[in-house]
C-alpha positions as CSV (number, residue, x, y, z in Angstrom):
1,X,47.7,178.1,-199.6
2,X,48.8,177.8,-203.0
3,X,51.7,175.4,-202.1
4,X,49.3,173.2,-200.7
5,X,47.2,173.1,-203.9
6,X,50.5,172.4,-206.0
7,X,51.5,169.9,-203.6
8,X,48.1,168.3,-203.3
9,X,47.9,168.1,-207.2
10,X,51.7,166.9,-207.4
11,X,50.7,164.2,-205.1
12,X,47.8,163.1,-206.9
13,X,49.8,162.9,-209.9
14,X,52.2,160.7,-208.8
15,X,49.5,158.0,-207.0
16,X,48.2,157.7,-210.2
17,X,51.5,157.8,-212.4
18,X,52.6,154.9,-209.7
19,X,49.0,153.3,-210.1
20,X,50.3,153.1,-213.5
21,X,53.4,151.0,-212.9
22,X,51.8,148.4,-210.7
23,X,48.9,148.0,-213.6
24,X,51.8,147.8,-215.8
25,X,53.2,145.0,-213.4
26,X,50.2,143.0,-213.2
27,X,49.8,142.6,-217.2
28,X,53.6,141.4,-217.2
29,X,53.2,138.9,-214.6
30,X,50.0,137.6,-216.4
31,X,52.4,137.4,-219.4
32,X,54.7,135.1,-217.6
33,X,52.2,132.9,-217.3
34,X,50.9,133.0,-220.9
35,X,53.9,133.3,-223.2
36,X,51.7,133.4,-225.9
37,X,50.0,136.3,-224.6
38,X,53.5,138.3,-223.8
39,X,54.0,140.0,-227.1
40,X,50.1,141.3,-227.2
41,X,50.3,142.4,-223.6
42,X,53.6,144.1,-223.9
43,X,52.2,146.1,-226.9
44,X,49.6,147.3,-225.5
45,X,51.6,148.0,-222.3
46,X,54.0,150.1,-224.3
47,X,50.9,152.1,-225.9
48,X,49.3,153.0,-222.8
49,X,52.5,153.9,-220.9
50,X,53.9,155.8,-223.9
51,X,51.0,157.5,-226.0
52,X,52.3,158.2,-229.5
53,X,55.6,156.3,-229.1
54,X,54.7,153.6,-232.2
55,X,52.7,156.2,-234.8
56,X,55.9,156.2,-236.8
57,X,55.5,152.2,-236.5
58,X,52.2,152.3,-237.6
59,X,52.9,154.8,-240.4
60,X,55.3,152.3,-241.8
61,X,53.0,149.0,-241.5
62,X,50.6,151.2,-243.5
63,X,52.7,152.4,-246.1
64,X,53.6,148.7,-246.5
65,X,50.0,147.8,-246.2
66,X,49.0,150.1,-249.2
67,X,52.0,148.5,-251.6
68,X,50.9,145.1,-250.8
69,X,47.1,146.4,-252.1
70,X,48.1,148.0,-254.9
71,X,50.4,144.7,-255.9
72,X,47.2,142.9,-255.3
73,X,45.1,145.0,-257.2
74,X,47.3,144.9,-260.3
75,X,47.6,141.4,-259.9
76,X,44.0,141.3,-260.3
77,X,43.8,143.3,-263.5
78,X,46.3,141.3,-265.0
79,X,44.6,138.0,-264.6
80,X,41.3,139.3,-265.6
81,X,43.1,140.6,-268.8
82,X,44.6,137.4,-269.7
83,X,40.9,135.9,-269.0
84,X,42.6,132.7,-267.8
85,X,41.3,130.0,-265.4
86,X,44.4,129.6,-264.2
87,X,44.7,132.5,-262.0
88,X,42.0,132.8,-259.4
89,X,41.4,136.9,-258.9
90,X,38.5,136.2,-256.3
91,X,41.0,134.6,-254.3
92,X,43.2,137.7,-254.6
93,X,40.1,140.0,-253.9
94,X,39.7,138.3,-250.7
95,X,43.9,138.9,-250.3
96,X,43.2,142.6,-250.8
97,X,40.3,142.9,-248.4
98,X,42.6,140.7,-245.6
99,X,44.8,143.7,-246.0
100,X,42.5,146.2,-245.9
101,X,41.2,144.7,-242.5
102,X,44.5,144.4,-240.8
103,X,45.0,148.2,-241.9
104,X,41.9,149.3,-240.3
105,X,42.3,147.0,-237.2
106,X,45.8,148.6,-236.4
107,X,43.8,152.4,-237.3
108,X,41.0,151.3,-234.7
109,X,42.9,149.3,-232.1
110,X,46.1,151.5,-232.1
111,X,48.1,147.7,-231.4
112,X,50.3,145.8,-234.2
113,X,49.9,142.3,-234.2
114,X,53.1,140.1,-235.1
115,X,51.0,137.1,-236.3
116,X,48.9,139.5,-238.5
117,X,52.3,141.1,-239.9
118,X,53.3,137.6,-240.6
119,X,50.1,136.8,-242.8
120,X,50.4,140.1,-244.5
121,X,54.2,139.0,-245.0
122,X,53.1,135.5,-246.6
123,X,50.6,137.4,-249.0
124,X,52.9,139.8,-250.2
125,X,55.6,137.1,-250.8
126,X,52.6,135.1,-253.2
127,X,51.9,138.2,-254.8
128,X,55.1,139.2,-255.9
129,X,56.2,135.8,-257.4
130,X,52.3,135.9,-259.3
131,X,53.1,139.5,-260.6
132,X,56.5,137.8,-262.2
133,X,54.6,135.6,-263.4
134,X,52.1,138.0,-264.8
135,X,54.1,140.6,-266.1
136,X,55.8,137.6,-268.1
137,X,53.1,136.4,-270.0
C-alpha cells in the first residue's frame, strides 16, 4: 500500500515537473517569433525553472544600484553648494528616483531587465564625468 502512495506521488511529480518543460517550450518558441521578446522570456524562464539561481545577480545590480545613488546624491549636494545655474540637480533628483525604481522593480518583479541596466549604465556614466567636474571646482 505504501508503494503505491510513493509511486502515485512520484508520478504526480514528474507530470508536473514535465508540464514544466513543455510551458518552458512554449515561451521559447514564442521567442522565436519575437526576438525582441527573447531575452525577457528567457529570464523569466530561467526564474521559474530555477528559483533562487539569480539572487547573487540581483545582489550585485543592487549593490551597483545603491553606488550609482549615492554618486547621484553627492552630485546633488555639490551643485546646490556651488548655487550655480549651470548644473540642473532636479534633473539629477529625477536620475536618483529612476534608480530607485529600477531597484524596486527588480525587488518586486524578481526579473533583470537588460534595457533598464543599460539606462542605469548611461546615468552612471553622466554622473561620474559631472562629479569630476564637481569635485574640480
Amino acid at each position: 500500500m505504501r508503494n503505491k502512495q510513493r509511486e502515485k506521488q512520484l508520478t504526480t511529480l514528474a507530470d508536473e515537473l514535465l508540464k514544466r518543460v513543455e510551458q518552458a517550450d512554449n515561451l521559447k518558441e514564442i521567442a522565436k517569433r519575437s526576438p525582441e521578446e527573447a531575452s525577457r522570456v528567457s529570464t523569466i524562464i530561467d526564474t521559474f525553472m530555477n528559483p533562487g539561481s539569480n539572487l547573487l545577480q540581483k545582489e550585485n545590480v543592487y549593490n551597483k544600484i545603491d553606488i550609482i545613488v549615492t554618486l547621484i546624491d553627492s552630485n546633488i549636494k555639490l551643485a546646490k553648494q556651488l548655487n550655480s545655474r549651470n548644473f540642473n540637480w532636479l534633473e539629477y533628483h529625477e536620475d536618483s528616483t529612476f534608480a530607485f525604481n529600477i531597484k524596486t522593480k527588480i525587488s518586486s518583479t524578481g526579473l533583470i531587465d537588460k534595457s533598464d541596466l543599460e539606462r542605469l549604465n548611461t546615468v552612471y556614466k553622466k554622473h561620474l564625468q559631472l562629479n569630476k567636474i564637481l569635485v574640480d571646482k
